[in-house]
PyMOL Python script that loads the backbone (N, CA, C, O; Angstrom):
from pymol import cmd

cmd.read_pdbstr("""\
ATOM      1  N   UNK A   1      -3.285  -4.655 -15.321  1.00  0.00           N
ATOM      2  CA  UNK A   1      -3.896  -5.336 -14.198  1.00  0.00           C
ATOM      3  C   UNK A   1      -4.436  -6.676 -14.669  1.00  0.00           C
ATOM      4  O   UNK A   1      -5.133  -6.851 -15.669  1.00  0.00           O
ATOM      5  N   UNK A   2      -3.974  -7.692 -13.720  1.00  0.00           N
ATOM      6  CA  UNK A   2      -4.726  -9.169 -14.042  1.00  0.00           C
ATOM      7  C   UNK A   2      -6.162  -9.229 -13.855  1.00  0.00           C
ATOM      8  O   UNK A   2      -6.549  -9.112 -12.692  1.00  0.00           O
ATOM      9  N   UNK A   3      -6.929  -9.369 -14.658  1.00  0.00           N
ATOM     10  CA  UNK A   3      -8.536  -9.342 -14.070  1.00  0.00           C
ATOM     11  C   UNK A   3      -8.786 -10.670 -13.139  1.00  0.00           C
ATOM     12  O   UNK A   3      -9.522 -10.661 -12.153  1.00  0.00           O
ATOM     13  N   UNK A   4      -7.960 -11.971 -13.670  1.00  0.00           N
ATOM     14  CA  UNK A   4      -7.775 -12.960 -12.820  1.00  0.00           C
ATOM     15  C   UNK A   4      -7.229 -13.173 -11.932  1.00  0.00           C
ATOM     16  O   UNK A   4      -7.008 -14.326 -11.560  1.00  0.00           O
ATOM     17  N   UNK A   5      -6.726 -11.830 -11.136  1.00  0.00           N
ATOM     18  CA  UNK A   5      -5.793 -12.217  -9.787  1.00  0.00           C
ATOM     19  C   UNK A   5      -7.397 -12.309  -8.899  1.00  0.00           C
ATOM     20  O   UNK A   5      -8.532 -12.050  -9.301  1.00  0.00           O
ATOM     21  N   UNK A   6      -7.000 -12.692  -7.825  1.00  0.00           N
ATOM     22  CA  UNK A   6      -8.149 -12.038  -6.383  1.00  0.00           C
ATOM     23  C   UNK A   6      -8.042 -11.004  -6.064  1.00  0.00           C
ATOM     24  O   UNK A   6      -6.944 -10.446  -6.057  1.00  0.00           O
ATOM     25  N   UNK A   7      -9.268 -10.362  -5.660  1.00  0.00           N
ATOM     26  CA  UNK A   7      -9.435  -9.011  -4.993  1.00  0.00           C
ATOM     27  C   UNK A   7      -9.214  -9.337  -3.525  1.00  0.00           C
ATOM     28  O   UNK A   7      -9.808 -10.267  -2.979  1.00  0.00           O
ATOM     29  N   UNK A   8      -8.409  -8.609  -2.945  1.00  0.00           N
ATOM     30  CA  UNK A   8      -8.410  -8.393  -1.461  1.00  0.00           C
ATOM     31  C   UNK A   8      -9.270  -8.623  -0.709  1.00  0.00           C
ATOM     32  O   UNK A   8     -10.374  -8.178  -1.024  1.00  0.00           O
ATOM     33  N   UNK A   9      -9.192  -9.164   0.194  1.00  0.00           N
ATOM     34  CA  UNK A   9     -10.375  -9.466   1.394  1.00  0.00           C
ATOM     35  C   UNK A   9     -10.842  -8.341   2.035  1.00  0.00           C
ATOM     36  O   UNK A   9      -9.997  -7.864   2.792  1.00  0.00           O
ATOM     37  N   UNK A  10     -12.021  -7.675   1.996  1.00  0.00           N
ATOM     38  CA  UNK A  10     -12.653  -6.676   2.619  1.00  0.00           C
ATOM     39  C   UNK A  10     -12.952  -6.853   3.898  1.00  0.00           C
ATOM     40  O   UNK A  10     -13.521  -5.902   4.434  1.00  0.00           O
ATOM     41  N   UNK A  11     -12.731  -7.810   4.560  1.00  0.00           N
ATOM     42  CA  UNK A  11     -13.618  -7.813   5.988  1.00  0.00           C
ATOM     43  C   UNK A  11     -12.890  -7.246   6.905  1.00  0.00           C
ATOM     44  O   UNK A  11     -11.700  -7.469   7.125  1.00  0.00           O
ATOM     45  N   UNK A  12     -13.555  -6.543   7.428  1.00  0.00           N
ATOM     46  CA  UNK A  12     -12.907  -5.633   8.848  1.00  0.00           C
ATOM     47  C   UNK A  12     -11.699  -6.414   8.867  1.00  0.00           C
ATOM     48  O   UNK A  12     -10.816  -6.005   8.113  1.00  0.00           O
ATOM     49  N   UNK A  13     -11.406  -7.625   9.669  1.00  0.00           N
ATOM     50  CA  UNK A  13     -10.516  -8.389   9.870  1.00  0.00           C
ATOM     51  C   UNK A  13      -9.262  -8.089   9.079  1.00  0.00           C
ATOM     52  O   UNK A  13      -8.176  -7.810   9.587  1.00  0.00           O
ATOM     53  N   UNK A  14      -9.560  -8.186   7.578  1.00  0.00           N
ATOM     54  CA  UNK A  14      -8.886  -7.960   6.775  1.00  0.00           C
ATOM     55  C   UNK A  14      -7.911  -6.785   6.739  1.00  0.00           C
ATOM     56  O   UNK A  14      -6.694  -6.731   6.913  1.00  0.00           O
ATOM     57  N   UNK A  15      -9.041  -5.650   6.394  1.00  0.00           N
ATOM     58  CA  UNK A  15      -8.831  -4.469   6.713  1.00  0.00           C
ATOM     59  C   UNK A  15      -7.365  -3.912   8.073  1.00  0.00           C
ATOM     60  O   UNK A  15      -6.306  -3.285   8.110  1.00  0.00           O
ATOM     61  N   UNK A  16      -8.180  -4.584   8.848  1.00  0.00           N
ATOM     62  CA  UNK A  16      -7.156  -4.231  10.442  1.00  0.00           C
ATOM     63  C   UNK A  16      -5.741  -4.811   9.978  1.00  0.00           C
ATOM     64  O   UNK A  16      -4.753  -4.132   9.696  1.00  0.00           O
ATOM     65  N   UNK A  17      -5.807  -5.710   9.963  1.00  0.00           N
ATOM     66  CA  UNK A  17      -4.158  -6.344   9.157  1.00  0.00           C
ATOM     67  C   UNK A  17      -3.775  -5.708   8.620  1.00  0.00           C
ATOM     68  O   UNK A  17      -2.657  -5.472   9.079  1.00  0.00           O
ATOM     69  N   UNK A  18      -4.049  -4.875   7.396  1.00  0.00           N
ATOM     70  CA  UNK A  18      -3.513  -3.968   6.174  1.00  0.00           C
ATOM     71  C   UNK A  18      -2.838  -3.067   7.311  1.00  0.00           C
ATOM     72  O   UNK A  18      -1.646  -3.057   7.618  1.00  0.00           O
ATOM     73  N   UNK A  19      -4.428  -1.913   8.155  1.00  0.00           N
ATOM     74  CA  UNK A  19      -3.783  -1.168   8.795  1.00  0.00           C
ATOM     75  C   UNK A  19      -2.878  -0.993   9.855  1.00  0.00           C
ATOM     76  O   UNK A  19      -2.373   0.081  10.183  1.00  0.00           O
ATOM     77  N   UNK A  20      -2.606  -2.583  10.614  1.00  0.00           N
ATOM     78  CA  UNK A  20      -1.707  -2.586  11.729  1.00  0.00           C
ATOM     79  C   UNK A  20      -0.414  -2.736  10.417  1.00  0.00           C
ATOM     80  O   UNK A  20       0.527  -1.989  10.686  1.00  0.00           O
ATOM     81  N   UNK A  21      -0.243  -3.379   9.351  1.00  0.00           N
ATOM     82  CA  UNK A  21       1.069  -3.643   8.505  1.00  0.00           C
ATOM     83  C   UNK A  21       1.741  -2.459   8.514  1.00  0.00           C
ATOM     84  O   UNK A  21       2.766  -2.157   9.124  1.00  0.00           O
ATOM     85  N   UNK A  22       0.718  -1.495   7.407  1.00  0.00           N
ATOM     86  CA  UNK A  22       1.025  -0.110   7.263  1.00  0.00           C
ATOM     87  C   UNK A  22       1.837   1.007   8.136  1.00  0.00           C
ATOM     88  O   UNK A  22       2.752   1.811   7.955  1.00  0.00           O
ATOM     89  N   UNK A  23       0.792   0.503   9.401  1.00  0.00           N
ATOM     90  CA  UNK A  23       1.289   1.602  10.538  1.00  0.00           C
ATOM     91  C   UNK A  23       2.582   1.419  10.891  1.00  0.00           C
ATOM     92  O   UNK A  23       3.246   2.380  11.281  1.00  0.00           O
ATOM     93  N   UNK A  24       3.135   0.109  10.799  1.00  0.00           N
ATOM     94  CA  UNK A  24       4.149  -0.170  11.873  1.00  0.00           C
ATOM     95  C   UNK A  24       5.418  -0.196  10.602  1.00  0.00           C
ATOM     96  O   UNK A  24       6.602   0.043  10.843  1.00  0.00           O
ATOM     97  N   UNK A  25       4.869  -0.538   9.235  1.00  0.00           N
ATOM     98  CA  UNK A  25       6.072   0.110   7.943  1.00  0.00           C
ATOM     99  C   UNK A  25       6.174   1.486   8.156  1.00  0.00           C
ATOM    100  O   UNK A  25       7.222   2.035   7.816  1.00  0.00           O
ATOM    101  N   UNK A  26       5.398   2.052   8.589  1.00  0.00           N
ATOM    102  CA  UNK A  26       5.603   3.610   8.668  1.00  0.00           C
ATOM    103  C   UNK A  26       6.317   4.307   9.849  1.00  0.00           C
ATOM    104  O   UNK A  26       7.000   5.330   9.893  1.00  0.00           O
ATOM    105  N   UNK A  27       5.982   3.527  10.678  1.00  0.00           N
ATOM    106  CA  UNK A  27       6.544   3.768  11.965  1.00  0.00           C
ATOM    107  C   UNK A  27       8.114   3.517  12.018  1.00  0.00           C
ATOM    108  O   UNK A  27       8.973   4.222  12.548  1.00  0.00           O
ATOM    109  N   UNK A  28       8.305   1.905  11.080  1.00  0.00           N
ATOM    110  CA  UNK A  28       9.871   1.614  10.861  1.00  0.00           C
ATOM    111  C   UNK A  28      10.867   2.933  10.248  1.00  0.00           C
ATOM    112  O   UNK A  28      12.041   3.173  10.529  1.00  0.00           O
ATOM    113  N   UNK A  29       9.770   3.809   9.145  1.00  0.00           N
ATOM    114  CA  UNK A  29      10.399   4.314   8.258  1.00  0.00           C
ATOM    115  C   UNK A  29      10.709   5.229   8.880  1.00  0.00           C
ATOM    116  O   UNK A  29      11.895   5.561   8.852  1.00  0.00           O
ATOM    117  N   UNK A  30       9.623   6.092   9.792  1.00  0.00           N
ATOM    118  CA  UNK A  30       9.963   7.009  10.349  1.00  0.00           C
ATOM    119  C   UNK A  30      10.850   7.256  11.287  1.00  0.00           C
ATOM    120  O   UNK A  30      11.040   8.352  11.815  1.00  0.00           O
ATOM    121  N   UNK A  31      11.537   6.022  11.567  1.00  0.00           N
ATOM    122  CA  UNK A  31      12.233   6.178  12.534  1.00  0.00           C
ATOM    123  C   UNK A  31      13.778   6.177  11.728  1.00  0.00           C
ATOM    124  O   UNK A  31      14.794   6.491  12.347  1.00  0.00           O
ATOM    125  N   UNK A  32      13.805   5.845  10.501  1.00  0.00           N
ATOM    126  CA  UNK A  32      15.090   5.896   9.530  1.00  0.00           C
ATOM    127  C   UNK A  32      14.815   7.292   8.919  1.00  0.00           C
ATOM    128  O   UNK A  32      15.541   7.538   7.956  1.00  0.00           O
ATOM    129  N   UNK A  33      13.925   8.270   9.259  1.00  0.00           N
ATOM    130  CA  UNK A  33      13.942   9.412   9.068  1.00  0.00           C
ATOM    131  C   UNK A  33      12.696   9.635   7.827  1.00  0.00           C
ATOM    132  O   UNK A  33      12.666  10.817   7.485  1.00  0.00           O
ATOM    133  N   UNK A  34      12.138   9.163   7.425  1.00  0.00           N
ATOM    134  CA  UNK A  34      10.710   8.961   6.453  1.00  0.00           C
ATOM    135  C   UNK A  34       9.712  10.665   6.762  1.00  0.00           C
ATOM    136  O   UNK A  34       8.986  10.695   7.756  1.00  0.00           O
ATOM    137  N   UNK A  35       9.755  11.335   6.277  1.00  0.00           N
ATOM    138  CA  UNK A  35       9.064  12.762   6.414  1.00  0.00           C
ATOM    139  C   UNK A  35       7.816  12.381   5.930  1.00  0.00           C
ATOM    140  O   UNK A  35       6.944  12.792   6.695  1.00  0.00           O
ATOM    141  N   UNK A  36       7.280  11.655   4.808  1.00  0.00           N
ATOM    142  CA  UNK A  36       6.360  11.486   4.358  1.00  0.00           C
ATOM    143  C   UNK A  36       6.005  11.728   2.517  1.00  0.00           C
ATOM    144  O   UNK A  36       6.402  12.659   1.816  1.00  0.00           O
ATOM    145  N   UNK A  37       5.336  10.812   2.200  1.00  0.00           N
ATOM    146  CA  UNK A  37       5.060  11.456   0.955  1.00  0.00           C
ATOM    147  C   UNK A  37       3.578  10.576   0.257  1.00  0.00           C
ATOM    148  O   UNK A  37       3.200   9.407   0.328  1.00  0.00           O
ATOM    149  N   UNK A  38       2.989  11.906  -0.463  1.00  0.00           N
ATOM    150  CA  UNK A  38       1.603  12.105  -0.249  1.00  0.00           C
ATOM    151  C   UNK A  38       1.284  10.879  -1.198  1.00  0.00           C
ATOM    152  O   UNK A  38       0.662   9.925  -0.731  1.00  0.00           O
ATOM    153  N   UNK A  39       1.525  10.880  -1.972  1.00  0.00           N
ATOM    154  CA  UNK A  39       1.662   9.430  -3.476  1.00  0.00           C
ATOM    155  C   UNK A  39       1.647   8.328  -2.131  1.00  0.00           C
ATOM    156  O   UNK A  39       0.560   7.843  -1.816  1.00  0.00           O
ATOM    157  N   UNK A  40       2.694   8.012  -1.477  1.00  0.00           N
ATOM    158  CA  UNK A  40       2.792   6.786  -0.876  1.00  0.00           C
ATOM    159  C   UNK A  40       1.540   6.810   0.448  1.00  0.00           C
ATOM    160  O   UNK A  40       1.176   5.773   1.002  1.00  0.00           O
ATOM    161  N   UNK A  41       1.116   7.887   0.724  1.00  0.00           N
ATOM    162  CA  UNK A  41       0.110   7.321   1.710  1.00  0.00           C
ATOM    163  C   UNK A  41      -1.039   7.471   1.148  1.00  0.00           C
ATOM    164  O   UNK A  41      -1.838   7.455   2.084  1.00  0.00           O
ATOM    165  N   UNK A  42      -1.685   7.627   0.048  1.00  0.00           N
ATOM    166  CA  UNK A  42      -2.468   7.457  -1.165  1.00  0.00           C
ATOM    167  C   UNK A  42      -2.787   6.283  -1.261  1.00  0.00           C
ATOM    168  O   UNK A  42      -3.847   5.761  -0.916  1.00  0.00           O
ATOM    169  N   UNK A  43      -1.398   5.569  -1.988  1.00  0.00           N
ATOM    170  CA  UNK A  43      -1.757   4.155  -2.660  1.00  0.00           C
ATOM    171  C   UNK A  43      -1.818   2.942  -1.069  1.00  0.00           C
ATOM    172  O   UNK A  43      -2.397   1.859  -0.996  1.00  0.00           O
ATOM    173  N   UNK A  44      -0.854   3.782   0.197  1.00  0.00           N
ATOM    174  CA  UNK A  44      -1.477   2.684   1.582  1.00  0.00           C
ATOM    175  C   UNK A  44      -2.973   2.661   1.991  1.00  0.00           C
ATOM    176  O   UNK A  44      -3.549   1.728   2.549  1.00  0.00           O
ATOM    177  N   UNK A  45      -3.671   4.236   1.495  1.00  0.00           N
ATOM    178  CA  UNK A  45      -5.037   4.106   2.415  1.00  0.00           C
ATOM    179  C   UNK A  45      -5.463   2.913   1.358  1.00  0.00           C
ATOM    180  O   UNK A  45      -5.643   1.838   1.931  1.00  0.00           O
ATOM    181  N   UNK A  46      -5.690   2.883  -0.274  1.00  0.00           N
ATOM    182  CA  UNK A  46      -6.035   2.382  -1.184  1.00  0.00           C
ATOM    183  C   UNK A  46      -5.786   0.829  -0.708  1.00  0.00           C
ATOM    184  O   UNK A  46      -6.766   0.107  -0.891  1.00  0.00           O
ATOM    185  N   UNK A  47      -4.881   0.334  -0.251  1.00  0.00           N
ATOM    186  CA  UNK A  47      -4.499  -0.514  -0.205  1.00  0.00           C
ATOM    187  C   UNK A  47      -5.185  -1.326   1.218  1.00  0.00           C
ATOM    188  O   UNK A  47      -5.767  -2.403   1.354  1.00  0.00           O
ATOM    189  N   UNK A  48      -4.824  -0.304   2.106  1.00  0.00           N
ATOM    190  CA  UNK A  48      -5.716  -0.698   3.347  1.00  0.00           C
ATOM    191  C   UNK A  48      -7.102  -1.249   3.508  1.00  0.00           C
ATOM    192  O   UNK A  48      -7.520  -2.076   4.318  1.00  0.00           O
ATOM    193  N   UNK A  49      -7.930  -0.379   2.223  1.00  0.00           N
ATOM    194  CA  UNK A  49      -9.492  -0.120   1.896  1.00  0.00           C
ATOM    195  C   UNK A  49      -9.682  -1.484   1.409  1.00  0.00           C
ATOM    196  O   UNK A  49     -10.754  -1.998   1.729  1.00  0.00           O
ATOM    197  N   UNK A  50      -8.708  -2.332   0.557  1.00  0.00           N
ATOM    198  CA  UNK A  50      -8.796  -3.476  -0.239  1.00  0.00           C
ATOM    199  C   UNK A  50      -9.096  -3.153  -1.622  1.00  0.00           C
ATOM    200  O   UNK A  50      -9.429  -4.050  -2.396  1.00  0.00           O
ATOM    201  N   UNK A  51      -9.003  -1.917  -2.003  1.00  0.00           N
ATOM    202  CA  UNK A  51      -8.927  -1.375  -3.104  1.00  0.00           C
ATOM    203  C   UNK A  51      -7.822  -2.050  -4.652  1.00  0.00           C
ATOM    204  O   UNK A  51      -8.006  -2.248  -5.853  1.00  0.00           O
ATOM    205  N   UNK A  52      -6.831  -2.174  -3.783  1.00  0.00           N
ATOM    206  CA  UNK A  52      -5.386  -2.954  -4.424  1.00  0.00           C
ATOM    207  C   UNK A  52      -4.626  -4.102  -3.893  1.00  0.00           C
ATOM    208  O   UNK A  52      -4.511  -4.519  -2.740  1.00  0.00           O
ATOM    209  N   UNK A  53      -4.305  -4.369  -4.623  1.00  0.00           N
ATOM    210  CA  UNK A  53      -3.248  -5.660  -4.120  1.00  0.00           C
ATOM    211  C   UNK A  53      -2.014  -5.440  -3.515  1.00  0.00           C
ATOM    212  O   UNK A  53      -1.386  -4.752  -4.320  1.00  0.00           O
ATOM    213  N   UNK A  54      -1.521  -5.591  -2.814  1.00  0.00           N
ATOM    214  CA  UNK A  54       0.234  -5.159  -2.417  1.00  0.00           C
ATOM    215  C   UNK A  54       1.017  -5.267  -3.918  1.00  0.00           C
ATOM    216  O   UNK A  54       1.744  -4.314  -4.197  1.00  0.00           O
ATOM    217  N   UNK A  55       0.952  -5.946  -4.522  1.00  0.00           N
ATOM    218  CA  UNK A  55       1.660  -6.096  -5.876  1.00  0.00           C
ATOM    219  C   UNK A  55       1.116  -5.077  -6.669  1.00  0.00           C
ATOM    220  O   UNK A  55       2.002  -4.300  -7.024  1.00  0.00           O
ATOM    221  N   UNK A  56      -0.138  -4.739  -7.138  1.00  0.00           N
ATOM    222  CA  UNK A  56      -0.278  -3.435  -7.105  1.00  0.00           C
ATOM    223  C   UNK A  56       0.523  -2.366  -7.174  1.00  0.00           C
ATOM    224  O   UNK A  56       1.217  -1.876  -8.066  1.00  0.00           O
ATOM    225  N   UNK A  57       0.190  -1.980  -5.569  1.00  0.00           N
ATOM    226  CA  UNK A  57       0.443  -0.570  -4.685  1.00  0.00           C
ATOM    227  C   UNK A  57       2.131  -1.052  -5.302  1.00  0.00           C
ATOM    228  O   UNK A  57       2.459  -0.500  -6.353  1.00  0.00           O
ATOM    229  N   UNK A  58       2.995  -1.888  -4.768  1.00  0.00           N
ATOM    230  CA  UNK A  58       4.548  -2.193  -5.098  1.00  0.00           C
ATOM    231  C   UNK A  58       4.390  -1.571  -7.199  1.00  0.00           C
ATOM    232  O   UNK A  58       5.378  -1.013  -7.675  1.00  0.00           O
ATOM    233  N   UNK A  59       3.543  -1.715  -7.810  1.00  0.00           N
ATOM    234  CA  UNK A  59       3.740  -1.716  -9.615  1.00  0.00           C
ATOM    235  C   UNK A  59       3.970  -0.462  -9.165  1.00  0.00           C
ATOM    236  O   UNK A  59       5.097   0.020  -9.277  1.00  0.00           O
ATOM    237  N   UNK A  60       3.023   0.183  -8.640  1.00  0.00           N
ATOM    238  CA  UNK A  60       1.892   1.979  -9.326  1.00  0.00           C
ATOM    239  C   UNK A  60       3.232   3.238  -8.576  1.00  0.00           C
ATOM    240  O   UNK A  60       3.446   4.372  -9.005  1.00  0.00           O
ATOM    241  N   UNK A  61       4.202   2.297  -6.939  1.00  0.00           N
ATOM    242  CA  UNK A  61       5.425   3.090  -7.118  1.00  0.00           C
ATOM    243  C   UNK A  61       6.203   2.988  -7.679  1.00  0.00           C
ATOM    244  O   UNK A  61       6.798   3.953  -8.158  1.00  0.00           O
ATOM    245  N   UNK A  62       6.428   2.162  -7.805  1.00  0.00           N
ATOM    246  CA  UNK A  62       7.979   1.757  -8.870  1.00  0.00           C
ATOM    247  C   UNK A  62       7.812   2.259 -10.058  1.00  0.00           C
ATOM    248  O   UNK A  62       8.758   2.880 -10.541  1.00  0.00           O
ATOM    249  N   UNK A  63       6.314   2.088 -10.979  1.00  0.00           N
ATOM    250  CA  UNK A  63       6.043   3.366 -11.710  1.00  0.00           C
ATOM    251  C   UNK A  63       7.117   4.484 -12.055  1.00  0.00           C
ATOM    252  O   UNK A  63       7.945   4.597 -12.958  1.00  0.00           O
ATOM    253  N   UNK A  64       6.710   5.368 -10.812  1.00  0.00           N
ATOM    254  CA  UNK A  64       7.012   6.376 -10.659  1.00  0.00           C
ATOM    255  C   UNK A  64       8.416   6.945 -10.935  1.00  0.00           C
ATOM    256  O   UNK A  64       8.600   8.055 -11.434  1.00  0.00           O
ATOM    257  N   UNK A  65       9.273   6.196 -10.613  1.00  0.00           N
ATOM    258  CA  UNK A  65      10.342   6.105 -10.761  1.00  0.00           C
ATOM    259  C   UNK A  65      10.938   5.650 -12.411  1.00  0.00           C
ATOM    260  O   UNK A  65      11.994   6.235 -12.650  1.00  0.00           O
ATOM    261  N   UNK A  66      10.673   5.139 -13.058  1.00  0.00           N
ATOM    262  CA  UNK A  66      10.730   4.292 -14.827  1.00  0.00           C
ATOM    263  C   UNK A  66      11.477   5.624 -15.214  1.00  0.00           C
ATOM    264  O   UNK A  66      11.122   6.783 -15.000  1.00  0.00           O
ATOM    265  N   UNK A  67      12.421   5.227 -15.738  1.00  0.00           N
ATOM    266  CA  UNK A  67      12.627   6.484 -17.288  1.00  0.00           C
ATOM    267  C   UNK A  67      11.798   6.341 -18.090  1.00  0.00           C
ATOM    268  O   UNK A  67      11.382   5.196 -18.268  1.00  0.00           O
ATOM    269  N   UNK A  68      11.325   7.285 -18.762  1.00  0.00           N
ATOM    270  CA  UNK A  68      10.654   7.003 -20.181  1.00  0.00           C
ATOM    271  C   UNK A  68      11.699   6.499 -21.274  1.00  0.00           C
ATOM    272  O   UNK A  68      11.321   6.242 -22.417  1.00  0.00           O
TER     273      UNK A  68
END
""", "prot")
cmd.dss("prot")
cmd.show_as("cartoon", "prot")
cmd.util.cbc("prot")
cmd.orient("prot")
């Protein structure tokens, strides 16, 4: 993690953006058939909260996926 990036904007305002983004990526997905998965709506609430950065939340899945 960059300690020198910016932290996310916390203000409600802020916030609402994350969660209208979220909803309506989810909504896209679900409609390409997206069942759900618990990791990915984890790192969205996190993300929503201003907890993380989108670049972030994008590292911590792709993660997941790495061969060792």
């Amino acid at each position: 993690m960059n300690v020198h990036a910016p932290r996310p904007d916390r203000s409600p305002e802020a916030v609402a953006a994350r969660k209208k983004a979220v909803d309506q990526a989810r909504a896209a997905n679900m409609r390409q058939g997206y069942t759900g998965d618990p990791v990915l709506e984890e790192a969205n609430s996190r993300y929503v909260a201003g907890d993380i950065t989108s670049d972030e939340m994008r590292q911590e899945l792709l993660a997941r996926f790495k061969r060792a």
